[in-house]
C-alpha positions as a Python dict, from the first residue, in 0.01 Angstrom:
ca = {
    (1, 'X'): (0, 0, 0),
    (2, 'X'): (307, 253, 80),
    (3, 'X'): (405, 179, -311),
    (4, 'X'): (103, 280, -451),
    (5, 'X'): (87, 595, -198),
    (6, 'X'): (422, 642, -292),
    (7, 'X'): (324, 611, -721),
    (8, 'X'): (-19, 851, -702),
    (9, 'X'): (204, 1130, -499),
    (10, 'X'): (459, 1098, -754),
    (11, 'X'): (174, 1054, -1031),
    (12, 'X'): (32, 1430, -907),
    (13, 'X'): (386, 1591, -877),
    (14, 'X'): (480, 1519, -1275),
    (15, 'X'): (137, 1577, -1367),
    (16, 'X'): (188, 1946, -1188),
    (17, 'X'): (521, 1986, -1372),
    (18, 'X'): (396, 1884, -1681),
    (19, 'X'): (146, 2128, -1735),
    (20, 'X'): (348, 2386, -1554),
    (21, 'X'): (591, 2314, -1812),
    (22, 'X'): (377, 2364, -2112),
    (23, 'X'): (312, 2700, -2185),
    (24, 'X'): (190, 2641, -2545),
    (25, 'X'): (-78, 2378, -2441),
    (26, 'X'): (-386, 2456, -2569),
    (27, 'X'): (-637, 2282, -2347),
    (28, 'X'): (-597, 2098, -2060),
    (29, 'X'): (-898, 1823, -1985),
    (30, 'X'): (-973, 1523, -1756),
    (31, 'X'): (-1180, 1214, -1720),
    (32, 'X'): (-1291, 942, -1580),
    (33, 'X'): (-1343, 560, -1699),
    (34, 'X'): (-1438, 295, -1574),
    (35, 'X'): (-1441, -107, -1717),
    (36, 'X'): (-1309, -470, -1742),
    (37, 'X'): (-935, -593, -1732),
    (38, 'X'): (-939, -888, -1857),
    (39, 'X'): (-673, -1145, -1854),
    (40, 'X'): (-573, -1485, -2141),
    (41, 'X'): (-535, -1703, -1915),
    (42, 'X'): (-880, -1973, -1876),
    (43, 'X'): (-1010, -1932, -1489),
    (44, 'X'): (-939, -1571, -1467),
    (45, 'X'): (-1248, -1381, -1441),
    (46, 'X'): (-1236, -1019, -1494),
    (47, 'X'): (-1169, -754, -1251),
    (48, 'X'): (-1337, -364, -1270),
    (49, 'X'): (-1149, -96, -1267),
    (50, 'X'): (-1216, 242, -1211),
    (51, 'X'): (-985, 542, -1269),
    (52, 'X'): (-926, 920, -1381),
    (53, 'X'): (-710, 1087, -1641),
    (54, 'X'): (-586, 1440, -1765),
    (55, 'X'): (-419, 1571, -2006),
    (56, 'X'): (-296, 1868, -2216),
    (57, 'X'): (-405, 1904, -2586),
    (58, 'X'): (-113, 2015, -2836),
    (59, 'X'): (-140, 2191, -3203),
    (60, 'X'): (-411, 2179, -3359),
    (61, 'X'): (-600, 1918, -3078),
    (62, 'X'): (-509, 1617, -3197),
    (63, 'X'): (-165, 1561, -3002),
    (64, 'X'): (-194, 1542, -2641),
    (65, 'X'): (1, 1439, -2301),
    (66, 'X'): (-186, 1228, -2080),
    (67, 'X'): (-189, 1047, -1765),
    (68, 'X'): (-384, 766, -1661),
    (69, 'X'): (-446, 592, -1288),
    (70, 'X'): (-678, 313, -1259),
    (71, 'X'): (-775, 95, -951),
    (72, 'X'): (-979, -212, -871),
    (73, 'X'): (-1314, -164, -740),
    (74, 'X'): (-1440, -545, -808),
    (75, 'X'): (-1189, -836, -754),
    (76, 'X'): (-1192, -1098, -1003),
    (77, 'X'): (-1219, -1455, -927),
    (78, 'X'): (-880, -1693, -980),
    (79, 'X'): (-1105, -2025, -1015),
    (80, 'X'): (-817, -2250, -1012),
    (81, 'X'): (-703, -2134, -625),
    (82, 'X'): (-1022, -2027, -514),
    (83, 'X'): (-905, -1666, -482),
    (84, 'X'): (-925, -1327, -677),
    (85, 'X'): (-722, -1045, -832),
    (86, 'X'): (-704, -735, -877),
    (87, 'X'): (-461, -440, -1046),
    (88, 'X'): (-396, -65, -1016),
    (89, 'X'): (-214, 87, -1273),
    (90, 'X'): (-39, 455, -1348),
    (91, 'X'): (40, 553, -1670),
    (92, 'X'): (162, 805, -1903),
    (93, 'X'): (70, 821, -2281),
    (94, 'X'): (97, 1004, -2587),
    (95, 'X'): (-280, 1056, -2737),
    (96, 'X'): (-345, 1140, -3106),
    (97, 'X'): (-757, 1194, -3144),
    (98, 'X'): (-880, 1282, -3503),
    (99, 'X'): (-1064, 1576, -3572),
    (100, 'X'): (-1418, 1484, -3634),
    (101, 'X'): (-1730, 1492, -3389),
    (102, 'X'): (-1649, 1084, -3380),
    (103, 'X'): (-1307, 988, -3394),
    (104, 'X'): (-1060, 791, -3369),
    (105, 'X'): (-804, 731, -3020),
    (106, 'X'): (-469, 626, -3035),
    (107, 'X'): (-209, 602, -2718),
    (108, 'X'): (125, 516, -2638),
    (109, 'X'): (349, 523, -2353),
    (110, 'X'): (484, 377, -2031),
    (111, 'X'): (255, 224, -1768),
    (112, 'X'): (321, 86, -1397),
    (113, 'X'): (122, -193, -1281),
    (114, 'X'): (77, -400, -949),
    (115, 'X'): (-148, -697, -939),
    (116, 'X'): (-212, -913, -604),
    (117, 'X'): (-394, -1262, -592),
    (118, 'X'): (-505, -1380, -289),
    (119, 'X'): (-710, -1638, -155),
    (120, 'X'): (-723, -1823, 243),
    (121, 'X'): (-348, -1895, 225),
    (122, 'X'): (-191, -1676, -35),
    (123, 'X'): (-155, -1318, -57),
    (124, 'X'): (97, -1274, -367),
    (125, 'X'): (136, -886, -515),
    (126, 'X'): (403, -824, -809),
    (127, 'X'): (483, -514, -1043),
    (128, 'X'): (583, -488, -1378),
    (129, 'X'): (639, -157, -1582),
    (130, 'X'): (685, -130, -1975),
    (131, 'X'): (538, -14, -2314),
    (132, 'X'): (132, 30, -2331),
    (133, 'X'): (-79, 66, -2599),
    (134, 'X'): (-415, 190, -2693),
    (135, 'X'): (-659, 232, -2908),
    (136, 'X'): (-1068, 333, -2946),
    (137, 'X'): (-1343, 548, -3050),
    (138, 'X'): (-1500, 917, -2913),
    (139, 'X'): (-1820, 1054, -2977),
    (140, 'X'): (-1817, 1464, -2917),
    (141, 'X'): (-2145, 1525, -2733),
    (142, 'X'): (-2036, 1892, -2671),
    (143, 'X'): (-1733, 2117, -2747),
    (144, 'X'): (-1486, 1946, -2511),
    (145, 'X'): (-1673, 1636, -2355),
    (146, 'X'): (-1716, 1324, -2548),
    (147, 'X'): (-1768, 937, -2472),
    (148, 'X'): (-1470, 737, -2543),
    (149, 'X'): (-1468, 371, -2580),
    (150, 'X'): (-1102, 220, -2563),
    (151, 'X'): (-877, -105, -2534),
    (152, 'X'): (-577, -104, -2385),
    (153, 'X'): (-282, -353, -2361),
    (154, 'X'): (-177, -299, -2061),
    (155, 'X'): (103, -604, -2043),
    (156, 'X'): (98, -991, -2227),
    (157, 'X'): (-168, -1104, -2024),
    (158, 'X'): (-383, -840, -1918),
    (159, 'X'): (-624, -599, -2127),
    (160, 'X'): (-809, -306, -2032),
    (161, 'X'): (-1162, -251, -2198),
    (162, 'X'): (-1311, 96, -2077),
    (163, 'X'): (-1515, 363, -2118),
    (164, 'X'): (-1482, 702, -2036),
    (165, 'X'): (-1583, 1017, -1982),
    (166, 'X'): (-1381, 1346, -2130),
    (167, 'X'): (-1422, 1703, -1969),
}
């Protein structure tokens, strides 16, 4: 728990310098999302997250800076051990959107991720960190909110489906 205290502080201390940092942003926005991560492996049910993310819009709106935290709200079940799982994750991305009232999402970047399975004798957490990847659809319902629907790969075994809400 001290490591992922330790990630968000450090999480809202970049995000601070970032846009401190960037005087020729155009925009800066948030969200929220919320959805499955699901994982390959048979007997792994899938766990919801919920999270937030923000960002600063570049030239022209389609280039952005973004960062991403998500967090388990609903454990999923490891059948084979009779336990469940869970995963938070911090990330930070590179986001081109297209220009259109529905468009297209793409991300990039680098992503920090701690999963823990437990069940009545096992309480196992590990952390990984590496290239993430993204991709999905928005729908503009106003200048500056939309509905975005979105897959991430969020390591070998895990993927994030979501949606979310830009403000």
């Amino acid at each position: 728990m001290k490591k992922i205290k330790t990630l968000v502080c450090t999480f809202f201390i970049s995000w601070i310098l970032l846009f401190s940092s960037l005087a020729n942003a155009n925009e800066i926005y948030g969200g929220i999302k919320g959805g499955v991560m699901t994982s390959r492996w048979s007997g792994i049910d899938e766990a919801i997250n919920l999270g937030f993310y923000m960002g600063t819009t570049f030239t022209g709106y389609t280039s952005s800076a973004e960062l991403e935290v998500t967090g388990t709200v609903s454990e999923g079940d490891v059948n084979f051990i009779n336990g469940e799982w869970d995963v938070t994750t911090i990330a930070a991305y590179y986001v081109y959107r297209s220009l259109n009232t529905t468009y297209l999402k793409l991300k990039v970047g680098w992503l920090y991720e701690d999963v823990t399975i437990t069940n009545n004798f096992l309480n196992e957490s590990g952390s990984d960190s590496g290239l993430s990847v993204g991709m999905g659809v928005g729908f503009e319902v106003n200048r500056g909110k939309a509905i975005e629907v979105e897959a991430t790969y969020i390591e070998e075994d895990i993927t994030f489906i979501s949606v979310g809400y830009l403000f």
